[in-house]
C-alpha positions in Angstrom: -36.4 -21.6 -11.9 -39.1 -22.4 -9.5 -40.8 -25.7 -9.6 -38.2 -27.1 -12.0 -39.0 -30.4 -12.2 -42.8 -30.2 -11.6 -42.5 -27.9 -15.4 -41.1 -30.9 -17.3 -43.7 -33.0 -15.6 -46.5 -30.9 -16.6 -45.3 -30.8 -20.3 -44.6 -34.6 -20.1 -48.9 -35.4 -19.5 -49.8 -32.6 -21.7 -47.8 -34.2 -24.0 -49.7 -37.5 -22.9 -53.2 -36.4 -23.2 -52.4 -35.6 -27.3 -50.7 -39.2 -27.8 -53.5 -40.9 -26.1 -56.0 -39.1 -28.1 -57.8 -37.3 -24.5 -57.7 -34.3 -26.3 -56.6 -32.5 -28.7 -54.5 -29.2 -29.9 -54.8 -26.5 -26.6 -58.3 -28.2 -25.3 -57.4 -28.7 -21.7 -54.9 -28.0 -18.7 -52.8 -29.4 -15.8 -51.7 -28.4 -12.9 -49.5 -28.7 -9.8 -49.7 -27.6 -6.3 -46.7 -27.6 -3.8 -48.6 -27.2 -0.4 -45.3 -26.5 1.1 -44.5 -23.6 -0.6 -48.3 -22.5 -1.6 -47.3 -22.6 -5.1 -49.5 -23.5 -8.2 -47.7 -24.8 -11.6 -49.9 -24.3 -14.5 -49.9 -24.4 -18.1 -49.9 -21.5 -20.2 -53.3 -20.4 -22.0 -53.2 -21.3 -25.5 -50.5 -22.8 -26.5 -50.2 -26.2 -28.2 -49.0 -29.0 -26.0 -45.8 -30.0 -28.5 -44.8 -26.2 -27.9 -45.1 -25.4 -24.7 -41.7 -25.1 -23.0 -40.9 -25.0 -19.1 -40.6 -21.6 -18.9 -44.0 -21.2 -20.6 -45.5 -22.8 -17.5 -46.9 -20.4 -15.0 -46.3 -20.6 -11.2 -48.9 -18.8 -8.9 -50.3 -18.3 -5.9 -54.2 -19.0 -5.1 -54.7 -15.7 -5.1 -54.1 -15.3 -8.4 -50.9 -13.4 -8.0 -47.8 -14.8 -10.5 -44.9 -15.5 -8.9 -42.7 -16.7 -12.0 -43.6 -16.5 -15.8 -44.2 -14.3 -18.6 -47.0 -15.9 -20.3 -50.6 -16.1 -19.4 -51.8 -18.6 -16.5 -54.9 -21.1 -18.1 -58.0 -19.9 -18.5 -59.2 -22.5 -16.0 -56.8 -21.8 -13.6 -59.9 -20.6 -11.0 -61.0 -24.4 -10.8 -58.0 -26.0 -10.3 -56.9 -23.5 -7.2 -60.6 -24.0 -5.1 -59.5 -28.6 -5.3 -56.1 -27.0 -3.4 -57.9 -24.9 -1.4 -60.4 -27.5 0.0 -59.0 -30.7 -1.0 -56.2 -32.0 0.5 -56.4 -35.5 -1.1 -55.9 -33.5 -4.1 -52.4 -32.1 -5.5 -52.2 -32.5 -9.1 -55.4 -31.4 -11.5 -55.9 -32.3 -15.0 -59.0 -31.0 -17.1 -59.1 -32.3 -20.9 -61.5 -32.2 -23.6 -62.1 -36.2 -24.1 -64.6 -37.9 -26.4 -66.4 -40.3 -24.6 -66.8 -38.5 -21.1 -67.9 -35.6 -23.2 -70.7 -37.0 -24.8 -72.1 -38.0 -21.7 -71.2 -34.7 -20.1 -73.4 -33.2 -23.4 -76.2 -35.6 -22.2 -76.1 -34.5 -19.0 -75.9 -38.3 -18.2 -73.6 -38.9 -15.0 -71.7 -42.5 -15.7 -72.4 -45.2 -13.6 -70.5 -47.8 -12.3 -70.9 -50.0 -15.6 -67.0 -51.0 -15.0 -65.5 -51.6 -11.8 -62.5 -49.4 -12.9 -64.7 -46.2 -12.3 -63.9 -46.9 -8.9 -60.7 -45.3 -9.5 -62.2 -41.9 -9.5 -65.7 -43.2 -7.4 -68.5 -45.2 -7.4 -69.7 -43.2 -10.2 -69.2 -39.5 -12.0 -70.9 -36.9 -11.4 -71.9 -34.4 -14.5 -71.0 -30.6 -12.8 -73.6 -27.8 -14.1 -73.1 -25.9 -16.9 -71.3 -22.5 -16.8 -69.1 -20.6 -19.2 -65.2 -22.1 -19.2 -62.8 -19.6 -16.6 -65.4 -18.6 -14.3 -65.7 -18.7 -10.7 -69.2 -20.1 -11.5 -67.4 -23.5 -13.1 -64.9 -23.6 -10.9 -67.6 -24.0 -7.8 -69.7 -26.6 -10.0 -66.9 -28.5 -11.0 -65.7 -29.1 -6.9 -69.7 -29.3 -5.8 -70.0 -32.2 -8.3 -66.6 -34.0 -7.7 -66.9 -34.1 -3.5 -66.2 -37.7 -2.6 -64.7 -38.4 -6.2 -62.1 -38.1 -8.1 -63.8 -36.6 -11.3 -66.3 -34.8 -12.7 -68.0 -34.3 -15.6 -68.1 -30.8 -17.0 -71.7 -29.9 -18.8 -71.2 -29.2 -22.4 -67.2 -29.4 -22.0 -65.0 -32.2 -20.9 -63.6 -33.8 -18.0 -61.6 -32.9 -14.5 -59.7 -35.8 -12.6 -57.2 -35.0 -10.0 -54.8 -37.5 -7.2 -52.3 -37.2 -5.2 -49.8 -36.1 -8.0 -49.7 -35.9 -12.1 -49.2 -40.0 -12.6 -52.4 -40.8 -10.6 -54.7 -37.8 -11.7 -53.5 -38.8 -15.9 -55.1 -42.5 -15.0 -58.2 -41.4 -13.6 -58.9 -39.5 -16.4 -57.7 -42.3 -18.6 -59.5 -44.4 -17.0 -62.9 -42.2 -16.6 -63.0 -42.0 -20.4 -62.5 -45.9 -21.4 -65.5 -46.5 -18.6 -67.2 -43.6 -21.1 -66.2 -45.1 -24.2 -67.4 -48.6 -22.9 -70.7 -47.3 -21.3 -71.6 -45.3 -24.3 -70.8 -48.4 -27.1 -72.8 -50.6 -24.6 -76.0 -48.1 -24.7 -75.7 -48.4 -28.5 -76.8 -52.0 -28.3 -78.7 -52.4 -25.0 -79.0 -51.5 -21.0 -75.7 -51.7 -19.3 -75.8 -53.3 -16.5 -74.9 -51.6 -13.2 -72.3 -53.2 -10.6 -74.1 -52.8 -7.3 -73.0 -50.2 -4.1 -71.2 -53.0 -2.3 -68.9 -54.4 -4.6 -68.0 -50.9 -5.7 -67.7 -50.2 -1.7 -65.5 -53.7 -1.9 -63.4 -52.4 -5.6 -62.4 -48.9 -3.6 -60.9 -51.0 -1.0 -58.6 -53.1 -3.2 -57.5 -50.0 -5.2 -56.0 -48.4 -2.0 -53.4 -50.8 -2.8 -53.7 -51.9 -6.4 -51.9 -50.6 -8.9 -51.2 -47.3 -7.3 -48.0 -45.8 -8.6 -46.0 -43.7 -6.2 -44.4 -41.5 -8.5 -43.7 -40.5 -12.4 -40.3 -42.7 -12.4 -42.0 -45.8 -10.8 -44.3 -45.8 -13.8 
């Protein structure tokens, strides 16, 4: 079985994002490149998270050719392969439907840097123009709007956070939406106020170090 263990790892944060309430039922998918081998891991298009199984998940090329699996590759699987293809930074991709990040995403409101734990994914997120979900068209908004971050807002539709593997990319997406959930409770009662360029400049620095996890084990 190819990919073995990077299956178990993608049913593991799938797993995640229900328990931690990022999303819910089949809203959302994750994925895994192995630059190595060229290969893409993907979950399966709708299926619940609590059912998938590893050999529901799909391995692929970027081309779109499947290599290994019977079931259908994501819907979305077009925006995760174009961060492989020009982001090297980037080998793990998680898109989900959150609350928080979504209402802002419906606003067409990008979040600012309200929390110096946005710095995990940038100095702010950027809201990616709308398009219909699984088309080329998304998949080229959603990498326009995330270059020099590490997530983007999808118009009308969720979230997309990616890192160097699935540990890192599931807490910049966690962390995206509690900056949401904090921005958008603070707009309720007044003006948030913004951290400035510099210290977010000075927060990116210290998280190059802080806090980063190396792998799924060390967690």
């Amino acid at each position: 079985m190819l990919m073995e263990k990077e299956r178990y790892e993608l049913i593991e944060f799938g797993k995640k994002l229900v328990d931690t309430d990022l999303t819910k039922g089949t809203g959302g998918n994750l994925s895994v490149f192995d630059r190595d081998q060229g290969l893409m891991a993907i979950t399966p298009s709708g299926i619940d998270f609590y059912e998938i199984k590893p050999e529901d998940i799909v391995i692929m090329r970027l081309d779109g050719e499947i290599v290994e699996g019977d079931r259908s590759p994501s819907s979305e699987w077009s925006m995760h392969k174009i961060f492989y293809e020009k982001r090297t930074d980037l080998n793990a991709i998680i898109h989900a439907h959150t609350t928080y990040s979504t209402v802002l995403a419906t606003l067409r409101w990008e979040l600012p840097a309200s929390h110096y734990m946005i710095a995990v994914a940038g100095s702010t997120v950027r809201v990616a123009d709308y398009a219909t979900y699984g088309t080329p068209e998304l998949a080229f908004n959603a990498f326009e709007a995330m270059q020099d971050r590490k997530a983007v807002l999808l118009a009308n539709h969720g979230i997309v956070g990616g890192d160097k593997d699935l540990l890192n990319a599931f807490n910049v997406v966690e962390e995206v939406e509690y900056c949401s959930k904090i921005y958008v409770k603070a707009k309720t009662i007044g003006d948030p106020v913004v951290l400035p360029e510099d210290e977010m400049r000075h927060m990116a620095e210290k998280f190059k170090t802080y806090g980063q996890k190396k792998s799924i084990k060390s967690e």
